[in-house]
C-alpha positions, 0 to 999 in steps of 0.5 A: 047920232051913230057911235062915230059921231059921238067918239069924234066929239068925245075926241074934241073934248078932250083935246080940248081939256089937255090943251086947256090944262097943257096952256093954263094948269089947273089954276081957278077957271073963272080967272083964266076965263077972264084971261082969255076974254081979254085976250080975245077983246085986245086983238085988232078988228082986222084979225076978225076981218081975216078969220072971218073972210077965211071961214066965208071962203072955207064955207063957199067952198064947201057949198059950191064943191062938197055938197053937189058932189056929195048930192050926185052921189045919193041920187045915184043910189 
């Protein structure tokens, strides 16, 4: 993994604890986790039928259009 990698993930995790501790502060994890569980489980089906049905289009896309193109360009090389 070159350095741009790991800085790009090293980013993610802080964004990550700086929303988590913006949202929640800094009370017992284990009780916000189970918080978050919760909220996760109450949605409705048809929220996890759309995000998913948003990501398989995302994901299609990015098979269909990205990667040839991205493909062409190496054979170039």
């Amino acid at each position: 993994m070159d350095s741009r990698g790991l800085f790009d993930i090293a980013l993610v995790v802080v964004a990550g604890l700086l929303a988590y501790t913006e949202t929640f502060g800094l009370a017992n994890p284990r009780t916000t986790l189970q918080e978050i569980i919760a909220a996760i489980a109450g949605l409705d089906i048809r929220v996890f039928l759309v995000l998913g049905g948003i990501f398989g289009i995302c994901f299609v896309a990015y098979l269909t259009m990205y990667l040839p193109q991205k493909d062409a360009r190496t054979i170039q090389r």
